[in-house]
N, C-alpha and C positions, 0 to 999 in steps of 0.2 A: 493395421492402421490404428492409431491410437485416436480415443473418442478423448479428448480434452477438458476437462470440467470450464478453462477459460482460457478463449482464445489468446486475450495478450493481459499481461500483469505490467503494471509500473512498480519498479522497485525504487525506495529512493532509503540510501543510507552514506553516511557520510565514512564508513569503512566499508573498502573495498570490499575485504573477504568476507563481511556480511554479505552483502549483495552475491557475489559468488555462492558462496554456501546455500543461501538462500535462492538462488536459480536453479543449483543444481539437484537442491532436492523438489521445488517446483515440475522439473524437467523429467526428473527422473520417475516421480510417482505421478507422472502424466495430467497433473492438475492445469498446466500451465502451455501453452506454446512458443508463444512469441513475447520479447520481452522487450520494453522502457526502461534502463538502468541509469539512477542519476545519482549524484554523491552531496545533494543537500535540495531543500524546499523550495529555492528559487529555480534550481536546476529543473523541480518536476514541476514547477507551475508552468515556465518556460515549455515546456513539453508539450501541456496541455493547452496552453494559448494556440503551437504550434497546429496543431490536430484540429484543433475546433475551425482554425485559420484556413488549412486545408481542405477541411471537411473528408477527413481520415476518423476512421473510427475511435472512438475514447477507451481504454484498457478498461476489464470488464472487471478486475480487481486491482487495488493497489494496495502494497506494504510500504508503510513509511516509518523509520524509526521516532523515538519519541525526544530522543535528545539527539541533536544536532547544534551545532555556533551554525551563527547568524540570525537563522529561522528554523526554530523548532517544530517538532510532527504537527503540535497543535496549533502553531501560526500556522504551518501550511493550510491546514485543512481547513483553519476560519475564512485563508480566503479563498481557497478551492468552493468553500460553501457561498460563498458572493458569486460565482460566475453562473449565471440562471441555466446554462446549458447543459451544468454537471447537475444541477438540482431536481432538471428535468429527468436525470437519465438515472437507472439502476446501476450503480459502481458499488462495488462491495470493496470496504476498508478497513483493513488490520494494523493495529496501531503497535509496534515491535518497541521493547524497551527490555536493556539489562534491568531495570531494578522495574522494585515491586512496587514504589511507594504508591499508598493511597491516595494521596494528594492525586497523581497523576491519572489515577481510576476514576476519581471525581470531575477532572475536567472532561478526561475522555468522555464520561454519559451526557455530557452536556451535547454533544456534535450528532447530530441524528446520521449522517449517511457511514460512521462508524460499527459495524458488525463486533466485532473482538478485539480483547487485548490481548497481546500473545507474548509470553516473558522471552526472550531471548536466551540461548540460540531455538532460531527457528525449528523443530522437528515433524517428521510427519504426524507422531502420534497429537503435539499440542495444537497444528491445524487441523486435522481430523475431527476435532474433539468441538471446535468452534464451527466446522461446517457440514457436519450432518444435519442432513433436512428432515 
C-alpha cells in the first residue's frame, strides 16, 4: 500500500498533456492519489465551489499553470484567495509556468497560500526540490 504524501491534487492547465504528464508522474512517484483535472481557472474555481457546495473535501494541493486565455494561474488564485473557506484551510499551491520571467515571480510572492514556482515540464526532481520539509 502506498502511503501518499496527498490525498487528491487539483490540476488545472489549459493543455491537456500537461495535465496528463503531470498526473502521471504525481501517481507514479506516489505523491498524489486522487485527482481534479480541469483545462482553465474557471473550470477549477467551478470545482471548488462545487466541493465546498457538497461539503466534500478541498484537494490538499493544487498545480495551476501560470498562463492560460481567459483567466490566468494568478486570476485564479486571487479569487480562490476571496473564498474564506480556502483561506481557512492548509492547500499547498504550485504555480507551473514554461517561462521564467521575473515579472511573473513577483506577482507570484505577492499570494500567500502559494508554496513554489515550478518551471515547466513538471519533474520529479523540480517538485522534490520545493517540497522537502
Amino acid at each position: 500500500m502506498i502511503d501518499y504524501r496527498y490525498k487528491t491534487a487539483l490540476l488545472i492547465d489549459d493543455n491537456p498533456i500537461d495535465n496528463l504528464i503531470n498526473r502521471r508522474i504525481l501517481e507514479y512517484y506516489g505523491y498524489v492519489e486522487n485527482f481534479h483535472i480541469c483545462h482553465s481557472g474557471e473550470e477549477g474555481l467551478k470545482i471548488v465551489y462545487k466541493l465546498i457546495e457538497e461539503s466534500k473535501p478541498m484537494p490538499d494541493v493544487i498545480f495551476v499553470d501560470y498562463r492560460m486565455p481567459l483567466m490566468n494561474g494568478y486570476q485564479f488564485l486571487q479569487k480562490l484567495e476571496e473564498i474564506e473557506f480556502i483561506r481557512k484551510n492548509k492547500i499547498e499551491i504550485f504555480i507551473l509556468s514554461a517561462s521564467l520571467d521575473p515579472a511573473i515571480q513577483r506577482f507570484i510572492k505577492k499570494l500567500k497560500h502559494v508554496k513554489a514556482f515550478i518551471a515547466k515540464p513538471l519533474t520529479i526532481n523540480s517538485f522534490n526540490l520545493h517540497t522537502i520539509s
